[in-house]
C-alpha positions as CSV (number, residue, x, y, z in Angstrom):
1,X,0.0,0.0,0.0
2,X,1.6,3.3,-0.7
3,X,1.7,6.1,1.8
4,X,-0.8,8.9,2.7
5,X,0.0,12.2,2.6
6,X,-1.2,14.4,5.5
7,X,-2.6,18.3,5.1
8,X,-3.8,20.8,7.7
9,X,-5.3,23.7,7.2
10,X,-5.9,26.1,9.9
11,X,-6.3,23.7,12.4
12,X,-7.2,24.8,16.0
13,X,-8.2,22.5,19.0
14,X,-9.6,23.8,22.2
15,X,-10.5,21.8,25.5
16,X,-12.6,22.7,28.1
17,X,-10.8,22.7,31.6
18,X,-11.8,23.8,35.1
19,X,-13.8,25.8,33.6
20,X,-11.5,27.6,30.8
21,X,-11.0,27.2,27.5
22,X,-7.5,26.2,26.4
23,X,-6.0,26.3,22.7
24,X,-4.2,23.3,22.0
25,X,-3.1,24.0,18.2
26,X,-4.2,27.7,17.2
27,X,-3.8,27.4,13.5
28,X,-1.9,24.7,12.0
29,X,-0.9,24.3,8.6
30,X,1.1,20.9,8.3
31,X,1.9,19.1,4.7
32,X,3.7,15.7,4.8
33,X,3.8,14.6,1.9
34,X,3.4,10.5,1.0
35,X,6.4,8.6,2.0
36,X,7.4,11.0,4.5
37,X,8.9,10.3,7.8
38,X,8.6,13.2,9.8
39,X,9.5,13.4,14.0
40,X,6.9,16.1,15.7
41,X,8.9,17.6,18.6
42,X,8.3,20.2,20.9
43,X,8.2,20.8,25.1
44,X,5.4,19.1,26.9
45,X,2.0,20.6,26.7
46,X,2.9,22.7,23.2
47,X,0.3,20.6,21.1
48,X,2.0,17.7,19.5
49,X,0.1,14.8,20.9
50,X,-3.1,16.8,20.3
51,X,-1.9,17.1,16.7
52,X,-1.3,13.0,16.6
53,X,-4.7,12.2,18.0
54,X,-6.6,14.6,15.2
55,X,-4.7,13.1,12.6
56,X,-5.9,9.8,14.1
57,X,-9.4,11.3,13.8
58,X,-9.6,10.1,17.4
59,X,-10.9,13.9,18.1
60,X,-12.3,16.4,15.9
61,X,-11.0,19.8,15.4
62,X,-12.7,23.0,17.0
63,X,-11.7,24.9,13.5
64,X,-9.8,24.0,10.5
65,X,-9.1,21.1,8.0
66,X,-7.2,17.3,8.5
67,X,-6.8,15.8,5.2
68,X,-5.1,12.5,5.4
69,X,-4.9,11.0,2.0
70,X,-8.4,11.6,0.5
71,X,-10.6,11.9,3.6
72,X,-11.0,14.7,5.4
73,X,-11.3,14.0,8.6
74,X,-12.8,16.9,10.2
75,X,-16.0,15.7,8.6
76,X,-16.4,12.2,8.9
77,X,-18.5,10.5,9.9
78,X,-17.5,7.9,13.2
79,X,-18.5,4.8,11.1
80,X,-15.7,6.0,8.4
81,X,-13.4,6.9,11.1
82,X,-13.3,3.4,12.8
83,X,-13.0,1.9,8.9
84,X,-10.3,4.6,8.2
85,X,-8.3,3.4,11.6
86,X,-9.1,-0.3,11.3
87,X,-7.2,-0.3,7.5
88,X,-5.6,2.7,6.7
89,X,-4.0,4.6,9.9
90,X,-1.9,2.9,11.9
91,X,-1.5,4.3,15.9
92,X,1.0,3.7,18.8
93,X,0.4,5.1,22.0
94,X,3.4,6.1,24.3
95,X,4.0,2.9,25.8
96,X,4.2,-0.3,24.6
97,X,1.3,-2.1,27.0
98,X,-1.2,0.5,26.1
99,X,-0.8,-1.2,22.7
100,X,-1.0,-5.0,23.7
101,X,-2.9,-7.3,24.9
102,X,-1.0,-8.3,28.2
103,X,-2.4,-11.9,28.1
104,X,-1.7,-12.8,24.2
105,X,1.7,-13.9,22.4
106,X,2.6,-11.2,20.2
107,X,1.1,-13.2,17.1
108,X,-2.0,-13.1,18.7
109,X,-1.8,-9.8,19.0
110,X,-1.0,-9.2,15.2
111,X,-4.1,-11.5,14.6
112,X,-6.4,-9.9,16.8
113,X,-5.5,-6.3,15.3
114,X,-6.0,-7.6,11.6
115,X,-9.6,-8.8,12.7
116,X,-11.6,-5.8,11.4
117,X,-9.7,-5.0,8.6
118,X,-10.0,-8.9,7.6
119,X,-13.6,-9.0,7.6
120,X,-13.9,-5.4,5.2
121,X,-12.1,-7.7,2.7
122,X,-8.1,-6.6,3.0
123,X,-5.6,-9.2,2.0
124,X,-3.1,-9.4,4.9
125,X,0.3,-10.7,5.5
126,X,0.5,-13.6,8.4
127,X,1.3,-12.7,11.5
128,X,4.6,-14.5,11.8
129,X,5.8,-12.4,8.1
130,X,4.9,-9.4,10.0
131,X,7.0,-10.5,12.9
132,X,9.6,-11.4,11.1
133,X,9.4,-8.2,9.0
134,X,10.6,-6.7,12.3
135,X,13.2,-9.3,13.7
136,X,11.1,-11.0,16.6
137,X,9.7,-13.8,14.7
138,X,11.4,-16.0,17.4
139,X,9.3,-14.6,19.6
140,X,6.1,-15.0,18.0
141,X,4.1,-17.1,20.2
142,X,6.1,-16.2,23.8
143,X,4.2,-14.7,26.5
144,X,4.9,-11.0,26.7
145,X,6.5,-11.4,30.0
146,X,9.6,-13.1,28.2
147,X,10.1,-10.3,26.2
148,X,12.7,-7.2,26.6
149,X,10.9,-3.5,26.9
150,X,12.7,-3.4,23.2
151,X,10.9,-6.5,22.2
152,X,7.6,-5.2,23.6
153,X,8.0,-2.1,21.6
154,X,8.5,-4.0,18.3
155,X,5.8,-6.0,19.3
156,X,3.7,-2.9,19.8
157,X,5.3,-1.9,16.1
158,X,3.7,-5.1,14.7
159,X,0.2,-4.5,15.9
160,X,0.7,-1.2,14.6
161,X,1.2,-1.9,11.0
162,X,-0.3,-5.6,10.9
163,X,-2.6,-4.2,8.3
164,X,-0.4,-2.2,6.1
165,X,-1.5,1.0,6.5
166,X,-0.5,3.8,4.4
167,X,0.0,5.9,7.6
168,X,1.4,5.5,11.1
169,X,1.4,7.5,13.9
170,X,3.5,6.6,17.1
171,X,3.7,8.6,20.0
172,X,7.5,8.6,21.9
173,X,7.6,5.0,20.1
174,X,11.3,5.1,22.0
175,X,10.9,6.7,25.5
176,X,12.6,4.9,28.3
177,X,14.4,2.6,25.8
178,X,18.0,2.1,26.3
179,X,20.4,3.3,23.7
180,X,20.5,-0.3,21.9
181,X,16.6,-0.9,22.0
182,X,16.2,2.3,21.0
183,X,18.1,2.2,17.8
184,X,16.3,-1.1,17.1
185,X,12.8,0.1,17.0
186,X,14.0,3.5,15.3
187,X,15.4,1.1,12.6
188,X,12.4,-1.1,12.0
189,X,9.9,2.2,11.8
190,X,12.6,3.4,8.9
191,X,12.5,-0.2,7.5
192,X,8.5,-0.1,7.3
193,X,8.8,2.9,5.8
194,X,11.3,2.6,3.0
195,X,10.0,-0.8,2.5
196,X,6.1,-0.4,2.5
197,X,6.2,3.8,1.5
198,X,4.2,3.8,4.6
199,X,4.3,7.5,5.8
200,X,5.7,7.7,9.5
201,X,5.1,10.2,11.4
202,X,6.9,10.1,15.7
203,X,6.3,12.2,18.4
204,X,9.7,12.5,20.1
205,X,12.0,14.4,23.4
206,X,15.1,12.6,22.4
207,X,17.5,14.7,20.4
208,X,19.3,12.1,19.0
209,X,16.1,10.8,17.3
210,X,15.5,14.1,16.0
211,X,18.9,13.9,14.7
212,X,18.6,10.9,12.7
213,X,15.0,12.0,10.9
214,X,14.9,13.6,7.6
215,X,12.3,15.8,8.5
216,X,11.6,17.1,12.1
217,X,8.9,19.3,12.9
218,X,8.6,21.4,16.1
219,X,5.5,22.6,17.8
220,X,5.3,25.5,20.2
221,X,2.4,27.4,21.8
222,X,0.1,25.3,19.8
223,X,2.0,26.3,16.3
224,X,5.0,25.2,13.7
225,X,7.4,27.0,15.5
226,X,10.3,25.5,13.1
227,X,11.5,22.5,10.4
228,X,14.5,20.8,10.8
229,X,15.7,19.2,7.5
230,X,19.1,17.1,7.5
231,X,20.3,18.7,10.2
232,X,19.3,22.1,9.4
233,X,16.7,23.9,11.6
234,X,14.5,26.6,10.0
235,X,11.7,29.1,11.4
236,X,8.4,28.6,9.4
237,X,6.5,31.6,8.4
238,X,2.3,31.1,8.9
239,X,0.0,31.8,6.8
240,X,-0.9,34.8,9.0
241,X,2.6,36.2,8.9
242,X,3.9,35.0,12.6
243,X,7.5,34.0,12.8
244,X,8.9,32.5,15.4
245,X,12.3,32.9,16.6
246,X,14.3,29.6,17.2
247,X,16.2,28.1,19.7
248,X,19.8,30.9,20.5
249,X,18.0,33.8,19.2
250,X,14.8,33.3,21.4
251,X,17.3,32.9,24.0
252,X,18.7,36.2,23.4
253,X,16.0,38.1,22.9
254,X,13.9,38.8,26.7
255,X,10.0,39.3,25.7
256,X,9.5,43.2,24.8
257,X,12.3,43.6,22.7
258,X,11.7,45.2,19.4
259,X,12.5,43.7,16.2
260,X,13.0,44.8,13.0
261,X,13.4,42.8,9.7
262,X,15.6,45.0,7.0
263,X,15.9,43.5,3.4
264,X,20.0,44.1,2.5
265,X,20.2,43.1,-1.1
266,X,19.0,39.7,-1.2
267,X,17.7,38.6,2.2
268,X,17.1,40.0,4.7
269,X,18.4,40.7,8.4
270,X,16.7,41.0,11.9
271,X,17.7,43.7,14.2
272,X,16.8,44.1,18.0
273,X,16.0,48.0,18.5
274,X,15.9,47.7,22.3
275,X,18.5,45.6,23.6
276,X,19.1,42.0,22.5
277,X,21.1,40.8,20.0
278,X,21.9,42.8,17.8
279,X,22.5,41.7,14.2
280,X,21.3,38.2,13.3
């Protein structure tokens, strides 16, 4: 199956709390294209595992537009959300037991996952190919117990794409992993996605993951506050014109400081009028 792309358009999300409101995501424009894998980072609370759970459809935006491949999300009904989910969307939630079944071997697990999409009339690999796809075929039909927290992970990999879909969405797939474990499950989510097209898209802390994507996107105060590509980290103008300053130059620059952009020639330079920096 090849991969789904992913578009937002304007997306906000606002919960109700103690009775406030709070903005999640206050206008996000995201494209990943099909194919993509793409790490979502960001400090705790900014927005990113809101973001995961709409393109999930798990919860529907207060405003704006989720496109993932064809559907549109925002307007679908539940019925086409569970199909959409069951087939096409593959999710991992932080921590591998909230994806297993504590009392099944992790083929069983593969096979009860596939159930749905079986019955809607989707050809599927066996659960032991899937395994295998992922190295822990020899631990197919061992009770979870025997596995390491990097075999449960994988094992929580499995489930996740047991039915081939065209995207997957894992939340810190690699939190409290050691170094080796870690690498392992980082290396089997690239493996499914050079190998199936499947579009990946990890929420992640850990710097050296975001080190080793190709594409990185971080979310702050509910917004793209930057792309990282090989490397390379960039601030992301909004459709609305807001541009937020990254990393060392945030640092530098104490809230009330005035900015001004100058165009010299052929780009342009940012200048703190009160204080700050200077020259950037």
């Amino acid at each position: 199956m090849h991969g789904l792309a992913i578009r937002t358009r304007g997306l906000v999300h606002i919960y109700h709390a103690e009775g406030h409101d709070v903005a999640a995501l206050s206008g996000v424009d995201l494209d990943v294209g099909a194919g993509e894998m793409v790490g979502l980072l960001g400090p705790s609370g900014s927005g990113k595992s809101t973001l995961m759970s709409l393109l999930a459809g798990i919860f529907r935006p207060s405003a704006g537009k989720v496109f993932v491949g064809e559907s549109e999300l925002s307007t679908a009904a539940p019925r086409d959300l569970d199909r959409l989910r069951a087939t096409e969307v593959g999710l991992m939630l932080q921590g591998a037991g909230r994806n297993l079944l504590p009392h099944a071997t992790p083929a069983d697990n593969v096979r009860f996952a596939q159930h749905q999409a079986a019955r809607a009339g989707r050809e599927l690999p066996a659960p032991g190919d899937v395994l295998a796809d992922l190295g822990i075929a020899g631990h197919a039909d061992a009770p979870l117990e025997e596995l390491t927290p990097g075999g449960l992970q994988l094992a929580a990999v499995a489930v996740a794409v047991s039915t081939r879909p065209g995207l997957l969405l894992c939340d810190e797939p690699t939190s409290q992993l050691d170094h080796a474990a870690r690498d392992r499950v980082l290396d089997a989510l690239a493996r499914v996605n050079r190998t199936y097209g499947t579009t990946v898209v990890l929420v992640t802390h850990d710097p050296d993951v975001a080190r080793v994507l190709p594409r990185t996107v971080t979310i702050r105060d509910g917004r793209i506050g930057g792309e990282g590509r090989s490397g390379e980290e960039y601030a992301v103008v909004t459709a609305d014109g807001f541009l937020p300053l990254l990393g060392q130059v945030r640092d530098k620059l104490p809230p009330g400081t005035l900015v001004r952009i100058h165009e010299v020639d052929d780009h342009f330079e940012l200048r703190a009028e009160d204080g700050g920096m200077g020259d950037e």
